[in-house]
N, CA, C and O atoms as a GROMACS GRO file, in nm:
protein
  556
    1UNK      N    1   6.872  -8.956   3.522
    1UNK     CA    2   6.788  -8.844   3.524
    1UNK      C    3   6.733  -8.818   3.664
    1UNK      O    4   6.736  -8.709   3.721
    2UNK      N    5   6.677  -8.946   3.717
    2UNK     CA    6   6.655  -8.888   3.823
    2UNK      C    7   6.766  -8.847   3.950
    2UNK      O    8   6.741  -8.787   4.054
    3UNK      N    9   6.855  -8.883   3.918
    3UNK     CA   10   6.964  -8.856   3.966
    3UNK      C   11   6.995  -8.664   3.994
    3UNK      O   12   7.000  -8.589   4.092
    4UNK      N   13   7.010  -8.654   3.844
    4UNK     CA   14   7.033  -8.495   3.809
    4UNK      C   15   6.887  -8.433   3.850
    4UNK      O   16   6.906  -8.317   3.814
    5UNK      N   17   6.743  -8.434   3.904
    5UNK     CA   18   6.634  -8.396   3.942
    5UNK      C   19   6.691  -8.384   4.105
    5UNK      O   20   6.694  -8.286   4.179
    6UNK      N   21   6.733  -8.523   4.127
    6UNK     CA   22   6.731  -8.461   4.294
    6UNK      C   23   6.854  -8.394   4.342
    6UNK      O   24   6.855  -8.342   4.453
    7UNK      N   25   6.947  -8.392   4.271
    7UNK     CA   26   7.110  -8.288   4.275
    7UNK      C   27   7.067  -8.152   4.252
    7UNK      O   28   7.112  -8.061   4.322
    8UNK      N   29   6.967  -8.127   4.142
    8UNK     CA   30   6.874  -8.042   4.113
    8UNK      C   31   6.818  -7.980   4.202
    8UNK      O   32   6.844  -7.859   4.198
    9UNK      N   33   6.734  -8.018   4.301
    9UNK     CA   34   6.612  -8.024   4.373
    9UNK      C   35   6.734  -7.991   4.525
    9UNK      O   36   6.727  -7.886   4.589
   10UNK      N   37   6.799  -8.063   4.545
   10UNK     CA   38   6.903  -8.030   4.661
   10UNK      C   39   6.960  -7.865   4.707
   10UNK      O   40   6.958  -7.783   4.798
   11UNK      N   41   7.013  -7.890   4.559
   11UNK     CA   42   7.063  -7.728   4.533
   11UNK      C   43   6.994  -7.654   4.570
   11UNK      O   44   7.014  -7.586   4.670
   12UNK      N   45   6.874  -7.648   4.480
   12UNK     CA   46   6.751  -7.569   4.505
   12UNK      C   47   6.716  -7.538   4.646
   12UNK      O   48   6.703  -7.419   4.677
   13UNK      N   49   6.699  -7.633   4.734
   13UNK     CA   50   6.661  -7.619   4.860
   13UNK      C   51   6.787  -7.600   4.931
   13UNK      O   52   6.759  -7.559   5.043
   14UNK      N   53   6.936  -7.613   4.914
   14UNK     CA   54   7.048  -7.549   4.954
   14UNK      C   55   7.021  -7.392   4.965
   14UNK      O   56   7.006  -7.309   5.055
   15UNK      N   57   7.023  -7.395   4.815
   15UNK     CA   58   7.017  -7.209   4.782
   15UNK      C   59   6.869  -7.147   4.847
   15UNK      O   60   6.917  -7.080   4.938
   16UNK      N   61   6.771  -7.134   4.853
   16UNK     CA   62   6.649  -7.160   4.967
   16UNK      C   63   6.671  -7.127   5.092
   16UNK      O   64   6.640  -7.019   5.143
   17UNK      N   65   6.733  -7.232   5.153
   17UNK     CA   66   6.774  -7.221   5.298
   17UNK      C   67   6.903  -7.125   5.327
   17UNK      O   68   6.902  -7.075   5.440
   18UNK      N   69   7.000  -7.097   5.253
   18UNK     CA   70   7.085  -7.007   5.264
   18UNK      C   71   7.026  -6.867   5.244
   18UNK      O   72   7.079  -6.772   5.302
   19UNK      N   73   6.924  -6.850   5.170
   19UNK     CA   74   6.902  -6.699   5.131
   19UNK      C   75   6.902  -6.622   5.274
   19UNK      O   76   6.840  -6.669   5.369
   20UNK      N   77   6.969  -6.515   5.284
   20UNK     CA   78   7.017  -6.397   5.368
   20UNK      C   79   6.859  -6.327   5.428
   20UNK      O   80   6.803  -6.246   5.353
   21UNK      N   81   6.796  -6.361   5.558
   21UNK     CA   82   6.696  -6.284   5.604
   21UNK      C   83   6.727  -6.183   5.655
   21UNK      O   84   6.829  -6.190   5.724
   22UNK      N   85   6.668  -6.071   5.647
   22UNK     CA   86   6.662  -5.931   5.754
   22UNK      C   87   6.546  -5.923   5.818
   22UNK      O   88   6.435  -5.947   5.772
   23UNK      N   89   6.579  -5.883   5.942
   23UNK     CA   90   6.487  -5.914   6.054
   23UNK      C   91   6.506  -5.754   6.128
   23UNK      O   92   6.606  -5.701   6.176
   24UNK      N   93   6.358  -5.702   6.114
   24UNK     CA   94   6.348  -5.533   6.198
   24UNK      C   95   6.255  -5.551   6.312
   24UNK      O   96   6.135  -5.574   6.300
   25UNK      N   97   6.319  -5.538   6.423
   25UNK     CA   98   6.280  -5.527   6.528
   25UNK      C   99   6.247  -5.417   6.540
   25UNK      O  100   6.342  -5.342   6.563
   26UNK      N  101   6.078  -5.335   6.530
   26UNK     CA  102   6.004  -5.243   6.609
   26UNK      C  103   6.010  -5.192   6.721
   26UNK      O  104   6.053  -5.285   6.789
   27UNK      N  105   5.994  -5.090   6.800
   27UNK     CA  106   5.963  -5.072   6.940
   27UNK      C  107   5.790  -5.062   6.939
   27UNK      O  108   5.709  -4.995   6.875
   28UNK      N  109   5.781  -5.154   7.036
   28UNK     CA  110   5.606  -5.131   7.093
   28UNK      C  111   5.601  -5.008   7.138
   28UNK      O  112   5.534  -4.932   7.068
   29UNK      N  113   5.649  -4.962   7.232
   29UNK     CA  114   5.664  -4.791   7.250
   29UNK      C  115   5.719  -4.682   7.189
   29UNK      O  116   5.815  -4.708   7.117
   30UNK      N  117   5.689  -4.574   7.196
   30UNK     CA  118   5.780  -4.462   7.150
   30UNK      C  119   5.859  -4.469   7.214
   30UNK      O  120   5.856  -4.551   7.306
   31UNK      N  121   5.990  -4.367   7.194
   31UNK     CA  122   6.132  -4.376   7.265
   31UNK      C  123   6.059  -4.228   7.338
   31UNK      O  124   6.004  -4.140   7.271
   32UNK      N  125   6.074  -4.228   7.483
   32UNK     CA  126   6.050  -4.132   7.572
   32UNK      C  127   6.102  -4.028   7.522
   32UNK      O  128   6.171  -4.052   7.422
   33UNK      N  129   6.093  -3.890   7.563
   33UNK     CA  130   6.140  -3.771   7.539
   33UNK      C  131   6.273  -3.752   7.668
   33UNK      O  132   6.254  -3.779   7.787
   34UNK      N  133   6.371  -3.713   7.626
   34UNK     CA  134   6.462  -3.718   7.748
   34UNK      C  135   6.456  -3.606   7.814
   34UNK      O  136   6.432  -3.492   7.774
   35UNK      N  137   6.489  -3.665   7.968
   35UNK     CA  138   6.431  -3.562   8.090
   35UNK      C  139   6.518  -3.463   8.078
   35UNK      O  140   6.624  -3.471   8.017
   36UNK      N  141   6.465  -3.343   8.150
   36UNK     CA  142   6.504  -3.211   8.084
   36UNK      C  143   6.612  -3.189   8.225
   36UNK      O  144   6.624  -3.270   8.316
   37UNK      N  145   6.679  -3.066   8.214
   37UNK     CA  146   6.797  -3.106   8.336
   37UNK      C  147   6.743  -3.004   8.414
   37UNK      O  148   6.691  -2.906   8.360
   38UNK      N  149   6.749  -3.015   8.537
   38UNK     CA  150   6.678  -2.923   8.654
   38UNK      C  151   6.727  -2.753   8.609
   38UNK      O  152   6.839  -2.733   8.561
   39UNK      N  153   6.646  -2.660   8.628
   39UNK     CA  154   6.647  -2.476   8.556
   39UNK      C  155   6.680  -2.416   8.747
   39UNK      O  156   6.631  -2.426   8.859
   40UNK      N  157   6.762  -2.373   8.696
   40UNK     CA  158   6.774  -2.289   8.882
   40UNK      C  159   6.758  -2.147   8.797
   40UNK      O  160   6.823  -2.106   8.700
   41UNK      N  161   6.654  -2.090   8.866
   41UNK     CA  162   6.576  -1.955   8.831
   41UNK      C  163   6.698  -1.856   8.929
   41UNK      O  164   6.690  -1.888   9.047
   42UNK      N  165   6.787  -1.765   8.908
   42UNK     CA  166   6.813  -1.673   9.004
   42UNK      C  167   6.756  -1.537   9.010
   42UNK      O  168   6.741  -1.460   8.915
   43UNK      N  169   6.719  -1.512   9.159
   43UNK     CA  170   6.645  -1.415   9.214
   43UNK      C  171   6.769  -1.244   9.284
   43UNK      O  172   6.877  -1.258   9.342
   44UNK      N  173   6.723  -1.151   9.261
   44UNK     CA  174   6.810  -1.025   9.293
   44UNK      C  175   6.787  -0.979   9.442
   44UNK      O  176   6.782  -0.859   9.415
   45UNK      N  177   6.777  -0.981   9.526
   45UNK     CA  178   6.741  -0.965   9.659
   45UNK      C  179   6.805  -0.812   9.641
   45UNK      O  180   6.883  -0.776   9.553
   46UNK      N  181   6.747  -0.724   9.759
   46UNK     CA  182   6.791  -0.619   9.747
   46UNK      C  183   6.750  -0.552   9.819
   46UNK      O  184   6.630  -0.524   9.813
   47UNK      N  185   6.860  -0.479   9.948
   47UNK     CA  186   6.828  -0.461  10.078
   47UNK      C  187   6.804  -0.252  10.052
   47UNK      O  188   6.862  -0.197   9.959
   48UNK      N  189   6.735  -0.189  10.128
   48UNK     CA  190   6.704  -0.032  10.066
   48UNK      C  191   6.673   0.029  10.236
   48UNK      O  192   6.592  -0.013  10.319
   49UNK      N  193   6.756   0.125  10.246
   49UNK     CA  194   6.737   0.206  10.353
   49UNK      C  195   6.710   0.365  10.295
   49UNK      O  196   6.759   0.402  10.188
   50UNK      N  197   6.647   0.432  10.360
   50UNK     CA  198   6.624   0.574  10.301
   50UNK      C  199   6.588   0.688  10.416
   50UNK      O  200   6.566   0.677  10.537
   51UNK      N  201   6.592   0.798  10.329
   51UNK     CA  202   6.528   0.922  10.387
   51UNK      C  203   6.620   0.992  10.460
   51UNK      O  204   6.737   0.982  10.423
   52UNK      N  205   6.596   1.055  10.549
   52UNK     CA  206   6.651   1.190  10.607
   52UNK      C  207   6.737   1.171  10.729
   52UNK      O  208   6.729   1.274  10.795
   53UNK      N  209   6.812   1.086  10.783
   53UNK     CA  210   6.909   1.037  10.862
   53UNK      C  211   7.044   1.053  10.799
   53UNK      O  212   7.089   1.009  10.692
   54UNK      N  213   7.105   1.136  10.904
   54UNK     CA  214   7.264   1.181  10.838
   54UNK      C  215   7.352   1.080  10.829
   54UNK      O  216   7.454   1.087  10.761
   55UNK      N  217   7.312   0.957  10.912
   55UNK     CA  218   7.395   0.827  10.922
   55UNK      C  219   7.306   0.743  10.997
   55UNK      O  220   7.201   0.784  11.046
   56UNK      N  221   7.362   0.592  11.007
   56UNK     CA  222   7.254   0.530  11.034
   56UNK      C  223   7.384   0.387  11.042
   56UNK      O  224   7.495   0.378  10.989
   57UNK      N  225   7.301   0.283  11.144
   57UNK     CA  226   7.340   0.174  11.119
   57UNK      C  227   7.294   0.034  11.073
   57UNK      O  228   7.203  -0.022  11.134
   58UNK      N  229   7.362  -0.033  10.954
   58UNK     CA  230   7.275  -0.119  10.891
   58UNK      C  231   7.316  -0.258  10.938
   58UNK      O  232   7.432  -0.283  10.973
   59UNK      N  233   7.206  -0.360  10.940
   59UNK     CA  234   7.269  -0.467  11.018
   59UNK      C  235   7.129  -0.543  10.910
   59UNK      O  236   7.016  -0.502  10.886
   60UNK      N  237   7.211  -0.685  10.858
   60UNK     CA  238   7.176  -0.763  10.742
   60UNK      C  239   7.196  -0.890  10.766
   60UNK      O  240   7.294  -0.932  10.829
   61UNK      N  241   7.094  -0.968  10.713
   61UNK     CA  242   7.099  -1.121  10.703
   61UNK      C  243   7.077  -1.197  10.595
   61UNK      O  244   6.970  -1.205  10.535
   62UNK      N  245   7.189  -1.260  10.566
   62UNK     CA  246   7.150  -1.360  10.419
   62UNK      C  247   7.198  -1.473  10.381
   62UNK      O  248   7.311  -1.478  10.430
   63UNK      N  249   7.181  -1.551  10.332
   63UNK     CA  250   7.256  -1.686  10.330
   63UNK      C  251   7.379  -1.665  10.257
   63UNK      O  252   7.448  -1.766  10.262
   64UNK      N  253   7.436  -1.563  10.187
   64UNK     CA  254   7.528  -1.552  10.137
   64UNK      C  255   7.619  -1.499  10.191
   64UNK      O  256   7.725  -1.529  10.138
   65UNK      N  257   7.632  -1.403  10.310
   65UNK     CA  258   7.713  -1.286  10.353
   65UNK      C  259   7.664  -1.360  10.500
   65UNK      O  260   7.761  -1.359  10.575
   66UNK      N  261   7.555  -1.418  10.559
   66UNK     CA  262   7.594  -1.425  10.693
   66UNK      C  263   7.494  -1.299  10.762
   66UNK      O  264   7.384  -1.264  10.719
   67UNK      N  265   7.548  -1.258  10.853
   67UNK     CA  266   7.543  -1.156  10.927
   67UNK      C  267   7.638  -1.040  10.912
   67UNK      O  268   7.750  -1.023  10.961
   68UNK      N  269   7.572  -0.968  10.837
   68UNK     CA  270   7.654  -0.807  10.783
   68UNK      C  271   7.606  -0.666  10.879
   68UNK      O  272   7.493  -0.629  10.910
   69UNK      N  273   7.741  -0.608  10.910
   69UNK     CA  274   7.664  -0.471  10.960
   69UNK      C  275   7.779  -0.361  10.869
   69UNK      O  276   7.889  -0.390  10.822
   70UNK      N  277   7.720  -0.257  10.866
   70UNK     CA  278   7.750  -0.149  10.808
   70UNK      C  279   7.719  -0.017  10.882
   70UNK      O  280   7.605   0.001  10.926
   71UNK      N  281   7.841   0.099  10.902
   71UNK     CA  282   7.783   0.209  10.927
   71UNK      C  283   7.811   0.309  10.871
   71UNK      O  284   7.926   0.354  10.875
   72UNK      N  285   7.644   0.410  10.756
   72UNK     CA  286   7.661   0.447  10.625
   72UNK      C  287   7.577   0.549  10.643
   72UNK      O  288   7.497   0.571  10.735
   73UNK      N  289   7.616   0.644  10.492
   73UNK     CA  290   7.486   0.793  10.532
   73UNK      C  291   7.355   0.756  10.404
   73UNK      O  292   7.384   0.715  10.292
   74UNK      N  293   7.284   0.768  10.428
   74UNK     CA  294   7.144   0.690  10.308
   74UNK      C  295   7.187   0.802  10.178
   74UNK      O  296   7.253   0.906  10.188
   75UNK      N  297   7.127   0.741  10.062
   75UNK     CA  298   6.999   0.631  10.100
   75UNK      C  299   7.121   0.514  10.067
   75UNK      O  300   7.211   0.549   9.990
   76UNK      N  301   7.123   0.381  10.123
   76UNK     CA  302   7.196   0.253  10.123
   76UNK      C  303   7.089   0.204  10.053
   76UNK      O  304   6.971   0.238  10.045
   77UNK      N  305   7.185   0.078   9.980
   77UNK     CA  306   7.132  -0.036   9.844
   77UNK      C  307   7.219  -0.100   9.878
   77UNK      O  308   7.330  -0.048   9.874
   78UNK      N  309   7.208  -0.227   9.920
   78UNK     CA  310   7.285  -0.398   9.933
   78UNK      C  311   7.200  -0.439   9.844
   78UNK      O  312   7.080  -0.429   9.868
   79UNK      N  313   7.259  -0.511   9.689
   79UNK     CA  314   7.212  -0.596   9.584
   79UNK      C  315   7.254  -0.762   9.595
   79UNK      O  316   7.369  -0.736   9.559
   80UNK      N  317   7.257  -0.869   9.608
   80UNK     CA  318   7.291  -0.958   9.595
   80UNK      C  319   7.163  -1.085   9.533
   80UNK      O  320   7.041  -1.081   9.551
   81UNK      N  321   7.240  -1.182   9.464
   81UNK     CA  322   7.212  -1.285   9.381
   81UNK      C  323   7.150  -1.426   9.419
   81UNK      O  324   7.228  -1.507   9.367
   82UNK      N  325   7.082  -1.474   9.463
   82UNK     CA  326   7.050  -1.627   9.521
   82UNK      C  327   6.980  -1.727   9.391
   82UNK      O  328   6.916  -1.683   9.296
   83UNK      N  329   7.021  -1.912   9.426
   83UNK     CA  330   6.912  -1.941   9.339
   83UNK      C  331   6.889  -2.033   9.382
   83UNK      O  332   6.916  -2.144   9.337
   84UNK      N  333   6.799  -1.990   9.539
   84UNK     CA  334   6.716  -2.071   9.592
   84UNK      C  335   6.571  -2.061   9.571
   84UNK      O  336   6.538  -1.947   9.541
   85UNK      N  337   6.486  -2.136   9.576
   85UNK     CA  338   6.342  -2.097   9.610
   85UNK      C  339   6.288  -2.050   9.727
   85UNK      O  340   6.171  -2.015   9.738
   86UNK      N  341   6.361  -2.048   9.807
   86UNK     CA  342   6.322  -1.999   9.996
   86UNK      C  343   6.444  -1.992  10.036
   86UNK      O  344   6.532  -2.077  10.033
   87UNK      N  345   6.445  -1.794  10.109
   87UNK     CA  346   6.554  -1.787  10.185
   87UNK      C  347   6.526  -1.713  10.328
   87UNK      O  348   6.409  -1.672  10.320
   88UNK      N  349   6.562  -1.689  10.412
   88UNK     CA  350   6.509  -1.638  10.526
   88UNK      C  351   6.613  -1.492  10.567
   88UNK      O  352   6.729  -1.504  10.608
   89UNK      N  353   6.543  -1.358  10.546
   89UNK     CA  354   6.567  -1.238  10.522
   89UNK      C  355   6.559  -1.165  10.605
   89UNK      O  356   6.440  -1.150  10.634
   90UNK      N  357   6.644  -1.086  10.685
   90UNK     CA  358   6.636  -0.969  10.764
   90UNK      C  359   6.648  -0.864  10.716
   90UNK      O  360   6.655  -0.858  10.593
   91UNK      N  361   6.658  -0.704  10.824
   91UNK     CA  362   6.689  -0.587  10.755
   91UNK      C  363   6.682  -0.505  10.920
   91UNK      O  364   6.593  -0.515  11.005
   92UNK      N  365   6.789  -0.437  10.925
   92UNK     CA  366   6.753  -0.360  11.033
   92UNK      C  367   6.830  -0.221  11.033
   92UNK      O  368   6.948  -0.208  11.003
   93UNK      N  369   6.756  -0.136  11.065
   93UNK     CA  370   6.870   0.022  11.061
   93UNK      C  371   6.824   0.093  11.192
   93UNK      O  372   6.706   0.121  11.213
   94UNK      N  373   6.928   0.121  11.280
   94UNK     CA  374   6.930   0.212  11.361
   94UNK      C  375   6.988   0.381  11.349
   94UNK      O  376   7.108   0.406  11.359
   95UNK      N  377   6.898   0.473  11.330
   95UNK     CA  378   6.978   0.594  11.336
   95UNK      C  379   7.038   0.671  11.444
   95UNK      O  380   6.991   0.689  11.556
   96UNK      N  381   7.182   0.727  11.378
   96UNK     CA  382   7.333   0.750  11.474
   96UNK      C  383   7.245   0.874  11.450
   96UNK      O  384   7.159   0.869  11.538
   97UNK      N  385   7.226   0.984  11.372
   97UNK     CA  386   7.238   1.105  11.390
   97UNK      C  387   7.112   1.177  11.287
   97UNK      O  388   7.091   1.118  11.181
   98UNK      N  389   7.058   1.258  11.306
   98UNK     CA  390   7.006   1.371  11.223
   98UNK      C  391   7.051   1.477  11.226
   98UNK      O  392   7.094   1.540  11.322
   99UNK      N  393   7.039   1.515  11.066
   99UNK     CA  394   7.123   1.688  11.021
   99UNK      C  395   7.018   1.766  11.108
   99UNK      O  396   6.909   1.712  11.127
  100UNK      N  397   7.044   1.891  11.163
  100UNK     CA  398   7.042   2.025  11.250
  100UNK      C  399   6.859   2.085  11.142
  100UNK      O  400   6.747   2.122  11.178
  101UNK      N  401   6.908   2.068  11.046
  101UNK     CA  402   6.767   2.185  10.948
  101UNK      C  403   6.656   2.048  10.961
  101UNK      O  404   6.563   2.072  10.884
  102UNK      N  405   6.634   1.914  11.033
  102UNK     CA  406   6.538   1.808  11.041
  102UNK      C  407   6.417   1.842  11.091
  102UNK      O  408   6.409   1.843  11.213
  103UNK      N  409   6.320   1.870  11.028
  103UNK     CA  410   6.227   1.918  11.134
  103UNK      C  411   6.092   1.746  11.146
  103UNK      O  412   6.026   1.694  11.235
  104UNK      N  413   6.112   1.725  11.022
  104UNK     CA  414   6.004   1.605  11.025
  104UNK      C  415   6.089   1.453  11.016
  104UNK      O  416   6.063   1.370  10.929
  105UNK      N  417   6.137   1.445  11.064
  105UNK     CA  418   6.259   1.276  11.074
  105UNK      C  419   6.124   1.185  10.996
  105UNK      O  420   6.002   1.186  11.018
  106UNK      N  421   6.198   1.117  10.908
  106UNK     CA  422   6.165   0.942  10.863
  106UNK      C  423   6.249   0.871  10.799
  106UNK      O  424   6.321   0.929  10.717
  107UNK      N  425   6.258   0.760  10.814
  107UNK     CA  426   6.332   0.654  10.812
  107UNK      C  427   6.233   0.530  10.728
  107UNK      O  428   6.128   0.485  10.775
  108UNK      N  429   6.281   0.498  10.620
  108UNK     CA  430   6.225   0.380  10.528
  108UNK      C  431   6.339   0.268  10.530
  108UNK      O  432   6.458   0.295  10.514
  109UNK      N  433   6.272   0.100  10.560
  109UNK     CA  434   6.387  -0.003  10.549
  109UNK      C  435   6.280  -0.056  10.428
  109UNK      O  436   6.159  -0.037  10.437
  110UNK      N  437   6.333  -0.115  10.331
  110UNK     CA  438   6.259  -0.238  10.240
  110UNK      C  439   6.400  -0.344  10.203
  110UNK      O  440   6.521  -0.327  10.198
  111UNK      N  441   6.294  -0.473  10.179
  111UNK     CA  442   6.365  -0.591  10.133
  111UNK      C  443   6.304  -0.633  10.014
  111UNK      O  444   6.209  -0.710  10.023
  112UNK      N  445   6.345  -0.595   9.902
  112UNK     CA  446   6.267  -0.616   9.753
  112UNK      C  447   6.330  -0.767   9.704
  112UNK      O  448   6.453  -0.780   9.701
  113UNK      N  449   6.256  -0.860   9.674
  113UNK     CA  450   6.305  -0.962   9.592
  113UNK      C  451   6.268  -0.911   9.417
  113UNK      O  452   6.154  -0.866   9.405
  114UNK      N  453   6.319  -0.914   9.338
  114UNK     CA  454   6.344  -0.920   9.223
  114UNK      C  455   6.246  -0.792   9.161
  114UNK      O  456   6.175  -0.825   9.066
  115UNK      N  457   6.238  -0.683   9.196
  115UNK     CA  458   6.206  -0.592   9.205
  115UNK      C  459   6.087  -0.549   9.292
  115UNK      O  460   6.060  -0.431   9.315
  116UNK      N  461   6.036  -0.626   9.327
  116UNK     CA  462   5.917  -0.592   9.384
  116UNK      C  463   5.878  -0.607   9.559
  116UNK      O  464   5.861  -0.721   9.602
  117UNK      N  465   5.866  -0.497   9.648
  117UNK     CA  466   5.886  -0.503   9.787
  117UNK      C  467   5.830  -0.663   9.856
  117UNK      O  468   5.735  -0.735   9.824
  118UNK      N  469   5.903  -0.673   9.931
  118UNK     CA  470   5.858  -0.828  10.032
  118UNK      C  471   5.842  -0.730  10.123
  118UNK      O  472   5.746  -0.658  10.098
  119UNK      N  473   5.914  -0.698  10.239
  119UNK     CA  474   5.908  -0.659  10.338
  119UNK      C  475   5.919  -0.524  10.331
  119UNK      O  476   5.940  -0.475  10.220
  120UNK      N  477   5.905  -0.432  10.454
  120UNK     CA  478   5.850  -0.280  10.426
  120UNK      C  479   5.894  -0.255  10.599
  120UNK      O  480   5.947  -0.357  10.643
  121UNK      N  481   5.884  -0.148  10.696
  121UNK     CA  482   5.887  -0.091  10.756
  121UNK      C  483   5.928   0.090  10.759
  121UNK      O  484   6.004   0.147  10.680
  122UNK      N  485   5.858   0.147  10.866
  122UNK     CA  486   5.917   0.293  10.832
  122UNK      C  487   5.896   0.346  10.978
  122UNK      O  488   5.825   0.282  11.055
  123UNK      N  489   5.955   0.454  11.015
  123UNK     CA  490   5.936   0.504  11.133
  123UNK      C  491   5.928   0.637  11.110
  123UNK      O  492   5.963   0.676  10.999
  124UNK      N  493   5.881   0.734  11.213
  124UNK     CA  494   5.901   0.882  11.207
  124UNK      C  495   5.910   0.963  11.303
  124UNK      O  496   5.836   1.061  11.296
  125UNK      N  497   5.984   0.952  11.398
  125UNK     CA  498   6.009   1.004  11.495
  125UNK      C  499   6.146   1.041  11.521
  125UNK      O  500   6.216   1.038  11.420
  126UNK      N  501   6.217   1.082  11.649
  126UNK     CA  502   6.368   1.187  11.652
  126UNK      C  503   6.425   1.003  11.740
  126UNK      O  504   6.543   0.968  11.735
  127UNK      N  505   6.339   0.932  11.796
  127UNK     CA  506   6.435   0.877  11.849
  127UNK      C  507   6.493   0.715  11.810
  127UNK      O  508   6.460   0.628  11.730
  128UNK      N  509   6.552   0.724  11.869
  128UNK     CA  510   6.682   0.610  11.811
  128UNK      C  511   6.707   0.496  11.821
  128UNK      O  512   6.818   0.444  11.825
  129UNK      N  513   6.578   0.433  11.827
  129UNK     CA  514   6.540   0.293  11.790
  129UNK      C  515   6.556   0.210  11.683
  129UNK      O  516   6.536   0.266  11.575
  130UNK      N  517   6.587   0.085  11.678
  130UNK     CA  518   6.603   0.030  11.524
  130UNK      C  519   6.503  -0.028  11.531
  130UNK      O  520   6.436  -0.074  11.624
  131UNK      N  521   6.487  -0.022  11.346
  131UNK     CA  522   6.368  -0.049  11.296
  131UNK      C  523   6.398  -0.151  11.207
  131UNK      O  524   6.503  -0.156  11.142
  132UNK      N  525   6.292  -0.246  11.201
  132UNK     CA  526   6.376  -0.413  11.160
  132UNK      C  527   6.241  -0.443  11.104
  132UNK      O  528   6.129  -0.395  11.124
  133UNK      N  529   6.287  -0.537  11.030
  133UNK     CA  530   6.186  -0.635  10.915
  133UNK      C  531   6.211  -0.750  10.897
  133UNK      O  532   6.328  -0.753  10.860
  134UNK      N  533   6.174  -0.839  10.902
  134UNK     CA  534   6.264  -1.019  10.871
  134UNK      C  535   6.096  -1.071  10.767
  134UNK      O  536   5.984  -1.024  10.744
  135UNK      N  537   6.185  -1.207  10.731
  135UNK     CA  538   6.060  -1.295  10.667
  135UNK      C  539   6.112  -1.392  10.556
  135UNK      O  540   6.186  -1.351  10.466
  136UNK      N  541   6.063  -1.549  10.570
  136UNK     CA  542   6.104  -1.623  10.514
  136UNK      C  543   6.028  -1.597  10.344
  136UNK      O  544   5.906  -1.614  10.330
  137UNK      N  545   6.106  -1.559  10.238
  137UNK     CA  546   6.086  -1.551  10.131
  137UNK      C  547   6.066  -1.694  10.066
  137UNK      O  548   6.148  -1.782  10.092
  138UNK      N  549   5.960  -1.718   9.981
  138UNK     CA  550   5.978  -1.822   9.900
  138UNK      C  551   5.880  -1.865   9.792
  138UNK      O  552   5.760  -1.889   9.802
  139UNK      N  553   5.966  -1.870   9.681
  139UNK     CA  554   5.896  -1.838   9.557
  139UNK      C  555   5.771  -1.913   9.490
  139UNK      O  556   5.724  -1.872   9.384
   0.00000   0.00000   0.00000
């Protein structure tokens, strides 16, 4: 008998020590929120010559095109795309000619970023100076 108690009693503590534990490991922290991936905002730049000059010459600066010249009759619009936060902007127009019926000459240059004027200049006179605007833009 006591035999079959401790064969008994063996088992018992066999089957005991075998039983199958599960073990859940917690995090002490929350799991972070994952970092978001950098947003490049793009901006419309947009170069505007105007008014009463029969032709005119346009001369442009941008990180995309460089150094641009053009010779055009107004009103001129150069549109282009950037998606920097800071770019460094020119604008310059010299007028070639006025029509014969001119009695009051003016000349408007603007450099609008995303609709709204940055830079501005205007002149009003017959002679034939260029009229220029620059300025480091940055948002």
């Amino acid at each position: 008998m006591r035999k079959l108690i401790g064969l008994l009693m063996g088992i018992a503590l066999t089957v005991i020590a075998c039983r199958p534990t599960t073990v859940i490991n917690l995090p002490n922290d929350p799991t972070p929120p994952p970092s978001p991936s950098p947003v490049f905002v793009k901006h419309t730049i947009q170069f505007r010559a105007q008014v009463n000059p029969s032709s005119v010459r346009i001369r442009y600066s941008t990180p995309v095109d460089g150094l641009g010249q053009v010779v055009t009759s107004l009103p001129y619009f150069q549109t282009f795309t950037i998606s920097g936060d800071s770019v460094f902007l020119s604008l310059e127009a010299t007028p070639i000619s006025y029509g014969y019926g001119v009695l009051y000459p003016f000349l408007s240059i603007q450099i609008a970023v995303d609709n709204v004027v940055f830079r501005e200049a205007t002149s009003a006179d017959f002679i034939l100076a260029p009229l220029a605007t620059s300025g480091q833009w940055r948002q």
